[in-house]
C-alpha positions, 0 to 999 in steps of 0.5 A, a space after each residue: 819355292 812352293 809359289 814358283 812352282 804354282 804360278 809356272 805351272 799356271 803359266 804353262 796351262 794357259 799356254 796350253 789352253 791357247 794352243 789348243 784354242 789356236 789349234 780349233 780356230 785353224 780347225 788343223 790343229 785337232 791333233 797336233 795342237 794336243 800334242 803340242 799342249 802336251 810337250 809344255 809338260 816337259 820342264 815340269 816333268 823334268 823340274 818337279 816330277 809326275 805328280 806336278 805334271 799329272 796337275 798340270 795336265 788335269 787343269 790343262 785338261 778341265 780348262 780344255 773342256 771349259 773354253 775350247 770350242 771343239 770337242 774333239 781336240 779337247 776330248 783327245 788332249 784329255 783321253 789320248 795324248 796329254 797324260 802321255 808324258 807322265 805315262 811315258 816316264 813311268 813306262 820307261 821301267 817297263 821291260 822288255 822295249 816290246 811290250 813297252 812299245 805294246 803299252 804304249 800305243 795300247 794306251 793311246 788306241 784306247 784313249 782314241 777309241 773312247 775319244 769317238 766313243 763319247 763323241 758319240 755318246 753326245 753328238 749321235 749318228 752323225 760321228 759314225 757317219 761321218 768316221 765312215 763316209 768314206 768307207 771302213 778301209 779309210 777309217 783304218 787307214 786314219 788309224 794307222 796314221 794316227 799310230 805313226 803320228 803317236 810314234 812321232 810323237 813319243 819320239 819327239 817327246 824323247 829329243 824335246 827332253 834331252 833338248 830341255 836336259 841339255 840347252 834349256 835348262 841351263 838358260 831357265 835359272 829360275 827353277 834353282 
């Protein structure tokens, strides 16, 4: 069983890694090919727990770095969206809905944030820039959108597991 586990895991942190190198050679998928990595997680969460999914997402994450040529998606998969799964479960305890939904989109603002901060800490001025050439209110206007995209996709990730719960897991027999 223990093999099992390892090689689909495997198998699904090198699906992963193409999607986000699939995502930088579009050069659209800066932010949706993460979130798309990230919701591979979802038959392991469901399947082996969070620890499994922490794994696979810290491999996904090492491999990211190593081989995906834009630093900003790999950056973001690492730092804002690809340890939300599991984070997602653990939050699920936390009450009232307001201050989980607060944790939430404090944990992925700050991830964004040192997102940008490393890059900027490696590329120079030229991220700063860049973020502001079009002036302060685009960059919060970005933010903003980034934040319904975050909401979008804590969403998604609810019907993907009920979706996985429901249909898939009855036609992947391979984990019983």
């Amino acid at each position: 069983m223990q093999s099992r586990k390892t090689a689909f895991c495997g198998v699904l942190a090198a699906l992963s890694v193409v999607l986000m190198l699939l995502g930088s050679a579009l050069q659209v998928g800066t932010y949706a090919a993460p979130m798309l990595a990230a919701f591979l997680q979802i038959p392991v969460l469901e399947e082996y727990g969070s620890r499994s999914a922490l794994l696979l997402y810290t491999a996904s994450a090492v491999l990211a770095l190593l081989l995906v040529p834009e630093t900003e998606l790999a950056l973001f998969y690492l730092l804002a969206v690809g340890y939300y799964p599991s984070l997602r479960v653990a939050l699920r305890r936390v009450r009232p809905a307001a201050l989980r939904w607060g944790l939430k989109f404090l944990a992925f603002n700050a991830g964004t944030a040192l997102v940008y901060l490393l890059l900027f800490a490696l590329l120079g001025p030229a991220v700063g820039r860049e973020l502001l050439q079009d002036g302060p209110a685009a960059l919060a206007l970005l933010l903003a959108l980034g934040n319904v995209s975050f909401a979008l996709y804590d969403r998604a990730l609810a019907v993907l597991t009920r979706c996985y719960r429901t249909v898939w897991r009855k036609k992947l027999k391979f984990f019983h």
